[in-house]
C-alpha positions in Angstrom: -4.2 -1.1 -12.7 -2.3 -1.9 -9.8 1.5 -1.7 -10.0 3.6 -0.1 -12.5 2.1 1.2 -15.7 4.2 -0.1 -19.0 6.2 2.2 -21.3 6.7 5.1 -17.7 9.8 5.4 -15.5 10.0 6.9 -12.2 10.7 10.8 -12.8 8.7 10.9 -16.1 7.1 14.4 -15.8 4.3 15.9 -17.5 3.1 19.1 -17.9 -0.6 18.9 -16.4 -3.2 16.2 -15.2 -4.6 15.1 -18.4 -1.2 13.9 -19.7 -0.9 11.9 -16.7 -4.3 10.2 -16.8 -3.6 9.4 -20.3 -0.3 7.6 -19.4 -2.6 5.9 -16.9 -0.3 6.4 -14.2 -2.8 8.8 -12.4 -6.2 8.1 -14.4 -8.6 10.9 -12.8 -8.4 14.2 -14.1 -8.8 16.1 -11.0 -9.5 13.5 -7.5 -6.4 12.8 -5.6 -7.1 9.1 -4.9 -7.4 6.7 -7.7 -8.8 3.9 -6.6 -12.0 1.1 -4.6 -12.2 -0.3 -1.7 -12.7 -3.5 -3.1 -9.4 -3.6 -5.1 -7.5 -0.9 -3.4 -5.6 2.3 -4.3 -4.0 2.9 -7.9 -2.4 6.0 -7.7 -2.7 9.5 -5.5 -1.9 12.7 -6.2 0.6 14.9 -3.8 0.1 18.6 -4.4 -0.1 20.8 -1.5 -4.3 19.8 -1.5 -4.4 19.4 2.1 -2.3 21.9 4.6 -1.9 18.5 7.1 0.3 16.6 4.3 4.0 16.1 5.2 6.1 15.1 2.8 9.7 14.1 3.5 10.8 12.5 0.3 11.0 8.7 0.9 7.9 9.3 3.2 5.0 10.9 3.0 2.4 11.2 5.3 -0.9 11.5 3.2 -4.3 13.1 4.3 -7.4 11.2 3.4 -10.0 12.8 0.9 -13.1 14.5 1.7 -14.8 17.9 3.9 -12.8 20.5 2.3 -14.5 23.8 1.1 -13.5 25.5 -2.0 -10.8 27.0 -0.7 -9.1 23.7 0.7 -10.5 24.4 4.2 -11.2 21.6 6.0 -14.9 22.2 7.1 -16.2 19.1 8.1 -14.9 15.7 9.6 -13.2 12.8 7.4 -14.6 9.7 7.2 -13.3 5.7 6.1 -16.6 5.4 4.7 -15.1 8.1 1.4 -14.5 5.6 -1.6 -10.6 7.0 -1.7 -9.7 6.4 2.1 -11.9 3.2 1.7 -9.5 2.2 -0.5 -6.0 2.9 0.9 -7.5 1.4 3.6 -7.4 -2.0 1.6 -4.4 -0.8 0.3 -2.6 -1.1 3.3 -4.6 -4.5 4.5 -3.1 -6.4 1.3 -0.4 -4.5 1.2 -0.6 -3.6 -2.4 1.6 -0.7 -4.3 0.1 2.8 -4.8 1.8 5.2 -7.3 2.7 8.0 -6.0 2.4 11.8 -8.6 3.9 15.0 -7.1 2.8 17.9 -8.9 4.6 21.4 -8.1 3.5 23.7 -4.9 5.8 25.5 -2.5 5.1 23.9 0.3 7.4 20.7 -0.3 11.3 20.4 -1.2 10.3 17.2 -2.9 7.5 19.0 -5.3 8.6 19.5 -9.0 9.0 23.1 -9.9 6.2 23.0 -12.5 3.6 20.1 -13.8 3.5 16.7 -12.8 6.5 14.1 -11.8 5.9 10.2 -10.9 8.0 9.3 -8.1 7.3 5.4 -8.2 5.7 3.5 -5.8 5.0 3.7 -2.3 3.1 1.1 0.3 0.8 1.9 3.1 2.3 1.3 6.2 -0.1 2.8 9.1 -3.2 4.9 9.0 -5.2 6.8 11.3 -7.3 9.9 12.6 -6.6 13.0 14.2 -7.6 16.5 14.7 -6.3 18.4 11.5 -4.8 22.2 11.8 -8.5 23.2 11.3 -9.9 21.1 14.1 -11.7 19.0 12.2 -11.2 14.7 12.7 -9.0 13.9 9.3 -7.5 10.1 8.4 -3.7 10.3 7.4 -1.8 7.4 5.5 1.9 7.1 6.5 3.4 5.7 2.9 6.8 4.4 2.6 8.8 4.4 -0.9 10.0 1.0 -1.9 13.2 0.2 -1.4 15.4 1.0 -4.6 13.4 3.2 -5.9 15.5 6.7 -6.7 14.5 9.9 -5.2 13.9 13.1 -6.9 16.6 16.0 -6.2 15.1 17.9 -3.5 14.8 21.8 -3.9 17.4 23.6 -1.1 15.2 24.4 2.0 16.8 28.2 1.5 15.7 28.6 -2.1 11.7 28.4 -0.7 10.1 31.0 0.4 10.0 31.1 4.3 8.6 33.5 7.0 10.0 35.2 9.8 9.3 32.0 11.9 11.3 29.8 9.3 8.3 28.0 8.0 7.5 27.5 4.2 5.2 29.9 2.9 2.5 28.7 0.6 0.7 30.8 -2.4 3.6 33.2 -2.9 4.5 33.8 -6.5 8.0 32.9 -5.7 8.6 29.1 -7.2 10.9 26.8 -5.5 13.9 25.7 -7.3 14.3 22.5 -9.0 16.4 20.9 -11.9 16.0 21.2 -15.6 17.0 17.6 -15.7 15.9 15.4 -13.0 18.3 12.1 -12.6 16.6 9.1 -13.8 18.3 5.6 -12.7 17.5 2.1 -13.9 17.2 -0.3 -11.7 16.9 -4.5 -12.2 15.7 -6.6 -9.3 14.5 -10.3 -9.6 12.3 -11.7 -7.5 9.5 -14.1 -6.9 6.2 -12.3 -8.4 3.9 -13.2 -5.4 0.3 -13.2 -7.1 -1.8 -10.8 -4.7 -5.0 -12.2 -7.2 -4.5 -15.6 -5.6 -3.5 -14.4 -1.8 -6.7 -12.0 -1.8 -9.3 -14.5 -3.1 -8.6 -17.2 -0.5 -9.1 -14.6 1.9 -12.2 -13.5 0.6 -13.7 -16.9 0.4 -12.4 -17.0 4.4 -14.1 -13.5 5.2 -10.5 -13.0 6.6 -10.9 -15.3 9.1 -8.2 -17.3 10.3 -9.0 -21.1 9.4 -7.1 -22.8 12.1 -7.7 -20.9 15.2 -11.2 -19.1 13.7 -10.2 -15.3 14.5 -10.9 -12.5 12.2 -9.4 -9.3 13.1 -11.2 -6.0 12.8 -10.0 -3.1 12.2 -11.2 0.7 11.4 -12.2 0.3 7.7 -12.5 -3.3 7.0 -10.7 -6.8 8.3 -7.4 -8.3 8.4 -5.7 -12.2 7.3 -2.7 -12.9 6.1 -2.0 -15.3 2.9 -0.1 -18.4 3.6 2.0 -20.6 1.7 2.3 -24.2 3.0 5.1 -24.9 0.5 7.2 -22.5 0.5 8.0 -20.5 -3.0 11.3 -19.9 -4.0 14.9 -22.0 -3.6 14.4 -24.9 -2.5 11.0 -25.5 -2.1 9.7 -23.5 -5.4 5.6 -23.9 -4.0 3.4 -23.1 -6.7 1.5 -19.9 -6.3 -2.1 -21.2 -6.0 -5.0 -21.3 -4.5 -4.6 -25.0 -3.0 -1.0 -23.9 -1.5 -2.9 -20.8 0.5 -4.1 -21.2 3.7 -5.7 -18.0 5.2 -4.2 -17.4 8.8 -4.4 -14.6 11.6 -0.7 -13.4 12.0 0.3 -15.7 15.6 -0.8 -18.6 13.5 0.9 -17.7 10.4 4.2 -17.1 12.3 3.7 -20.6 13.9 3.0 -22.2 10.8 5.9 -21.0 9.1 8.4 -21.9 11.8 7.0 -25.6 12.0 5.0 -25.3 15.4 2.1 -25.5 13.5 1.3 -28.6 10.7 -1.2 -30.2 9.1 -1.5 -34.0 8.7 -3.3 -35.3 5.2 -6.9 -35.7 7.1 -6.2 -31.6 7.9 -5.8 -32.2 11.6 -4.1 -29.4 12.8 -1.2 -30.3 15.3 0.1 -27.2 17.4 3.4 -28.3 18.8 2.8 -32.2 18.6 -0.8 -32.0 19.9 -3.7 -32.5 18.3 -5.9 -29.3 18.0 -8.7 -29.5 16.3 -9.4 -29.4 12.5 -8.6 -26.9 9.7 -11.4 -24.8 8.7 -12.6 -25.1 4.6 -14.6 -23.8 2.3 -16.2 -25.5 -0.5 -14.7 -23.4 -3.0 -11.3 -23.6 -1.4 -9.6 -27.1 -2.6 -6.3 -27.7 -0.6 -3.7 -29.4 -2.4 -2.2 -32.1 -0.1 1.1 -32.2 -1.6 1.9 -29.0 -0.4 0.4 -30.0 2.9 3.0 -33.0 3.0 5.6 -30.5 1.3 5.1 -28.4 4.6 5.3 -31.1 7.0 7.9 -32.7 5.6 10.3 -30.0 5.7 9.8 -29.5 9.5 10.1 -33.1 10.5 13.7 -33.2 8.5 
């Protein structure tokens, strides 16, 4: 399940792993990554697994699974090939929501002093590889918490347990301080629910590649296209969120389309700034809805 899970709010805590898998908002009982790289990431786990983690509240900057030892040594190199970095991978190229668990370790004011806390959701914004502290290559995910989502009451940097150096010590006995009562805020925001289900399979149909100039951008772990809408959802235009009001588009063509210096006539000519330019690529599967094409033109040649 992608998204929010029913009946949990942001800073619902529970007392171990299993708990949280049966809330579904963390459904394996020990990996870090929920998740495929066909639909993307669920949920991951933050909890002190990997020393490269940074975790700065509203960001975190998330370590990839995989060539750890048993004592959380990384030993061998990461790879994008690992079902979990696979699939915040496509996480990040669809730009779907991953949920984001803390559970308690001293090495983060944002931890919760003991169990399990869900801190909402976060999206993917970058990813890449370096060389970790143990000199071994490792894929980090910078994620971002969305925007109105509250933050947990950090622990005091003093009350942790720090060395003569000032830096956190992990795997003392000391716990860091938290609150008995972490703040919990209801929020309300209305928007269009853009369906991701319809977005994704015209891509797939498209093999991500853009169907008016033909490029498919590659990547390090799969492809990238954007989903288009020709008429426009929302005020005034209200588009309907289908497949025939899609067009899959590389990102200079999708800017261009939306701004008008890119249209379609009802034969699917495409005209880039009132020149002809060849013909919209289609699949048989992929039915475009000519309404929407006029909708589109229309509104630029007002």
């Amino acid at each position: 399940m992608i998204g929010e899970v029913p009946n949990t709010q942001v800073g619902q805590t529970f007392s171990s792993r299993w708990l949280a898998h049966e809330a579904g908002v963390h459904r394996p009982p020990q990996g870090g990554i929920c998740g495929t790289k066909k639909d993307g990431a669920e949920s991951i786990v933050v909890s002190g697994g990997y020393k490269d983690d940074e975790d700065y509240g509203d960001v975190i900057i998330y370590t990839g699974h995989g060539g750890q030892d048993s004592s959380k040594n990384q030993v061998s190199e990461q790879t994008l090939d690992d079902p979990g970095n696979a699939a915040l991978v496509t996480s990040y190229l669809e730009g779907l929501p991953v949920r984001v668990l803390r559970g308690a370790h001293a090495g983060s004011q944002w931890a919760p002093k003991e169990g399990y806390r869900y801190d909402g959701q976060f999206r993917v914004t970058s990813y890449g590889s370096k060389l970790g502290i143990d000199g071994f290559l490792i894929w980090q995910f910078r994620m971002e918490v969305y925007e109105g989502t509250p933050l947990p009451n950090p622990v005091q940097q003093e009350e942790l347990p720090i060395d003569e150096s000032g830096q956190v010590l992990v795997g003392t006995e000391k716990a860091p301080a938290g609150t008995e009562s972490p703040e919990r805020v209801t929020t309300t925001v209305q928007r269009i629910v853009r369906s991701s289900v319809v977005k994704r399979q015209v891509k797939a149909w498209h093999g991500n590649r853009c169907q008016i100039c033909n490029l498919r951008i590659e990547v390090p772990g799969g492809s990238y296209s954007e989903g288009a809408h020709m008429q426009a959802l929302g005020s005034p235009h209200n588009g309907p969120d289908t497949a025939g009001n899609v067009l899959c588009l590389c990102p200079n063509c999708h800017v261009m389309f939306d701004a008008g210096a890119i249209v379609l006539r009802d034969d699917l000519t495409v005209v880039r700034g009132g020149v002809e330019s060849g013909s919209l690529r289609t699949h048989p599967r992929h039915s475009i809805d000519l309404n929407c094409v006029r909708r589109h033109r229309d509104r630029w040649r007002a």
